[in-house]
C-alpha positions as CSV (number, residue, x, y, z in Angstrom):
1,X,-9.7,28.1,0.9
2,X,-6.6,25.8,1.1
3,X,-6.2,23.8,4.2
4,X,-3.5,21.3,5.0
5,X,-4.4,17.4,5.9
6,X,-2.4,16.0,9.4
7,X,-1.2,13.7,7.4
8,X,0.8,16.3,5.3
9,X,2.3,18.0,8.1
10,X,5.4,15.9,8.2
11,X,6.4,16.8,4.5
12,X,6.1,20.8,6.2
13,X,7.5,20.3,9.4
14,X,10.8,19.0,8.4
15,X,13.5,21.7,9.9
16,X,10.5,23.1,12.8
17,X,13.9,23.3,15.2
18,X,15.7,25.6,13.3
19,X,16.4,29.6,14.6
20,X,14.1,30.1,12.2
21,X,10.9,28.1,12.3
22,X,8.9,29.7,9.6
23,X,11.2,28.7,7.1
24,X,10.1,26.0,4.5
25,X,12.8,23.5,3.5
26,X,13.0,23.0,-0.3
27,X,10.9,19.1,0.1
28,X,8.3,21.4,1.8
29,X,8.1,24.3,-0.9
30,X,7.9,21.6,-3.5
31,X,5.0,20.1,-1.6
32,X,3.3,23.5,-1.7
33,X,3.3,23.9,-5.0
34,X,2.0,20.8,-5.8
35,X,-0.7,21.4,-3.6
36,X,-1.0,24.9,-5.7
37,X,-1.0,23.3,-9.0
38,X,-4.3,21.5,-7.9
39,X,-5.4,24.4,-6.6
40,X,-5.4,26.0,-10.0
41,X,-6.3,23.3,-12.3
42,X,-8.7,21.2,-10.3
43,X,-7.0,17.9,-10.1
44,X,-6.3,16.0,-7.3
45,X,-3.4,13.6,-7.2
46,X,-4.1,10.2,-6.4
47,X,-1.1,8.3,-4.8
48,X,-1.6,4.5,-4.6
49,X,0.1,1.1,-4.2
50,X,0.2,-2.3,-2.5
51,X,0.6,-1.0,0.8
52,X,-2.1,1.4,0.4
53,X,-4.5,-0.9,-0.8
54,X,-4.1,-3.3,1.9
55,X,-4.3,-0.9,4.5
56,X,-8.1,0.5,2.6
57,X,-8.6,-3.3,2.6
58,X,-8.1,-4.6,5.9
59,X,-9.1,-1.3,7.9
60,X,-12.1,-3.2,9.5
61,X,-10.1,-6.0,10.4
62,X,-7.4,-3.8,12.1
63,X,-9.5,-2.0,14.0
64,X,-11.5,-5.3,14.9
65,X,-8.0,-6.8,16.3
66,X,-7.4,-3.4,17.9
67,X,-10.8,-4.3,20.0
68,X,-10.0,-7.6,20.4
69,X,-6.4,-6.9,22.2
70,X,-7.5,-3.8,24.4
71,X,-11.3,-5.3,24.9
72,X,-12.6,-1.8,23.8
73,X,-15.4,-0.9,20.7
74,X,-14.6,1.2,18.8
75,X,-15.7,2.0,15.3
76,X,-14.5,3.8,12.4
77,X,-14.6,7.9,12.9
78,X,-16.6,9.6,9.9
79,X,-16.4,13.0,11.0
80,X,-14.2,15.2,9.8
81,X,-13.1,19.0,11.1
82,X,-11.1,21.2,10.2
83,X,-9.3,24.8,11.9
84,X,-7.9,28.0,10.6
85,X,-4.9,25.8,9.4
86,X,-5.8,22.1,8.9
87,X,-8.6,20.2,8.1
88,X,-8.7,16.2,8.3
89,X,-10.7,12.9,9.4
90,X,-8.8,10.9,12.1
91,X,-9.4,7.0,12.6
92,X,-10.9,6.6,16.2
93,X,-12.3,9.0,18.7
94,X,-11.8,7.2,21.7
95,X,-13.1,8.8,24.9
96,X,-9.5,10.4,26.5
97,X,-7.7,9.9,22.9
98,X,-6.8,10.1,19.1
99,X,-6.2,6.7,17.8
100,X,-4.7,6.1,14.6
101,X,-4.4,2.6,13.2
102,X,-1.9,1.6,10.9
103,X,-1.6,-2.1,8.6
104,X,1.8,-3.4,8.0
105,X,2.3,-4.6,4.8
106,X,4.1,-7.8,6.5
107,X,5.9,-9.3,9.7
108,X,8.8,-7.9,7.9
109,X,7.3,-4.1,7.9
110,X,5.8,-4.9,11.6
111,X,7.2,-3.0,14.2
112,X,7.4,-5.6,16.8
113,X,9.4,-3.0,19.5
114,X,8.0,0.2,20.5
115,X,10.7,1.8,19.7
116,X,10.9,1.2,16.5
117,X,7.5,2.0,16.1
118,X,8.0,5.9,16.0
119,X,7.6,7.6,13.0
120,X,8.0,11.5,12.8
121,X,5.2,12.1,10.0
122,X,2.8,10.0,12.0
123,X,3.9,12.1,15.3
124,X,2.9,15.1,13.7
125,X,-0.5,14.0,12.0
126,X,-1.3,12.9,15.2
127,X,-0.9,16.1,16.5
128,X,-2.7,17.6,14.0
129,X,-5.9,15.4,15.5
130,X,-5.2,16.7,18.7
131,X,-5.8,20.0,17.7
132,X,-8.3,19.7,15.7
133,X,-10.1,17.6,18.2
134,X,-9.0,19.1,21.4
135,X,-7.2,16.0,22.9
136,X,-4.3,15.6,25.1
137,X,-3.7,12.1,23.9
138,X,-3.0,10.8,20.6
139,X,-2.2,7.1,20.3
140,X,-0.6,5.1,17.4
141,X,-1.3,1.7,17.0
142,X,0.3,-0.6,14.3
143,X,-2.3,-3.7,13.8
144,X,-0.8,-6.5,11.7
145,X,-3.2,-8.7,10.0
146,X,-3.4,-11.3,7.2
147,X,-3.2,-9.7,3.5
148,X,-5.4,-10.0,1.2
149,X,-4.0,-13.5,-1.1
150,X,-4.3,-10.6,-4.6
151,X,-2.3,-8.3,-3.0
152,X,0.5,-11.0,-2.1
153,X,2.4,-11.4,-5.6
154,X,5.7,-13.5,-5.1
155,X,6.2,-12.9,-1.6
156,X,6.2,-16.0,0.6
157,X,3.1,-16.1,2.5
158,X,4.3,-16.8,5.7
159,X,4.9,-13.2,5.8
160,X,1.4,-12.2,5.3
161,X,-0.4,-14.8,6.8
162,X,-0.5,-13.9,10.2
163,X,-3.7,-15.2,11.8
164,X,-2.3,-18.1,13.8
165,X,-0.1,-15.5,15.8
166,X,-1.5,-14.1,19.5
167,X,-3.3,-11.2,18.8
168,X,-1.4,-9.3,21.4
169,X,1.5,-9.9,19.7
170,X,0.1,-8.3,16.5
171,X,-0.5,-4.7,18.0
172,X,2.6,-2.6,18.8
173,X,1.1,0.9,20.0
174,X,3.0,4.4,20.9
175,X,1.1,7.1,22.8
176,X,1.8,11.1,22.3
177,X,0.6,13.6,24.7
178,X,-0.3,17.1,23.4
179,X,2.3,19.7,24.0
180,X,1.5,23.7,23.1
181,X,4.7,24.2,22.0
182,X,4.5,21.9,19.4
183,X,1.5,23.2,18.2
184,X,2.7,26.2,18.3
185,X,5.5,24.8,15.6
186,X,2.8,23.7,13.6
187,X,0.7,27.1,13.5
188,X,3.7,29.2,12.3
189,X,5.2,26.8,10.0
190,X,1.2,26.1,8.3
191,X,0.6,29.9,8.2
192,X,4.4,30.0,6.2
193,X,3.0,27.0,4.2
194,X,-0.3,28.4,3.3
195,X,1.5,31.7,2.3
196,X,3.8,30.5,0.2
197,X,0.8,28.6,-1.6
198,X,-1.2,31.6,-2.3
199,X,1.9,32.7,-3.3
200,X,2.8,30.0,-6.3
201,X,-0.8,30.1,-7.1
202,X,-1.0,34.1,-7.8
203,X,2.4,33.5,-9.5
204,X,0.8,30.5,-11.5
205,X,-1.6,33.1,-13.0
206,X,0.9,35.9,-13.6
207,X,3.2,33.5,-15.4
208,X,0.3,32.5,-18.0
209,X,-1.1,35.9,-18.5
């Protein structure tokens, strides 16, 4: 059975204020069949780059700074759980919160002001964890750390190497508290989103009958 990841939800909840909240735009359709395409033929796609690979990287590190600035320890989350709609693997399970930690590609991609620091998809992944973990508290925290000198290319360094700067001043964080009407948002427009996948996927098979 098809579940959606939190950190897909963005790409479905992109018009969730309209009169009509059920409706898919035409990104999220798209999204849903590619998602039924793999369905059918057993592939998954891999998406990858740069930024990617330093934030697989550096993971440890940013979670270690995380510590470091908000003298807590916490470790990597493993666990991974899933609902009638969603099923994912968040970073941190604190003890009152969701924490999701993020690795800037550079100072130049580091949110130094919190409010420039929100970002809608990452609003409603975390609210996915919330559900999914039955928190009221989902926080997002951007750690910025060194990158790896392979990953660098022709960049100057003094973008990426960031070590000599106060950690504090490394770790911009935003906090979301769970709302139910939100969630509620999410339910209908994933129960739309996984109809419309069984949907392309019965119509994958009719069209190569």
């Amino acid at each position: 059975m098809i579940k959606l990841r939190p950190s897909s939800l963005g790409r479905i909840m992109s018009n969730a204020k309209s009169n009509r909240p059920q409706d898919l735009s035409r990104g999220a359709k798209t999204y849903c069949k590619e998602l039924a395409k793999e369905f059918v033929y057993g592939f998954k796609t891999e998406v990858s780059s740069k930024y990617m690979d330093k934030g697989n990287i550096v993971e440890d590190l940013s979670i270690e700074l995380y510590n470091d600035v908000f003298f807590t320890s916490h470790k990597k989350n493993t666990e991974r759980r899933q609902n009638e709609w969603l099923t994912g693997e968040c970073d941190i399970v604190g003890r009152d919160r969701i924490i999701d930690i993020k690795s800037p590609w550079s100072l130049s991609t580091f949110p130094a002001l919190k409010e420039d620091a929100h970002d809608s998809g990452y609003e409603w992944q975390g609210r996915g964890y919330m559900m999914l973990w039955d928190m009221d508290l989902f926080e997002l925290a951007y750690c910025l750390v060194s990158t790896p000198s392979e990953l660098i290319g022709w960049e100057s360094e003094d973008l990426h190497y960031v070590d000599h700067i106060p950690k504090d001043l490394r770790v911009t964080s935003l906090k979301y508290e769970r709302c139910p009407e939100k969630e509620r948002l999410i339910e209908i427009k994933a129960n739309s989103a996984l109809e419309y996948i069984n949907e392309c996927i019965q119509q994958i098979a009719e069209d190569h009958y």
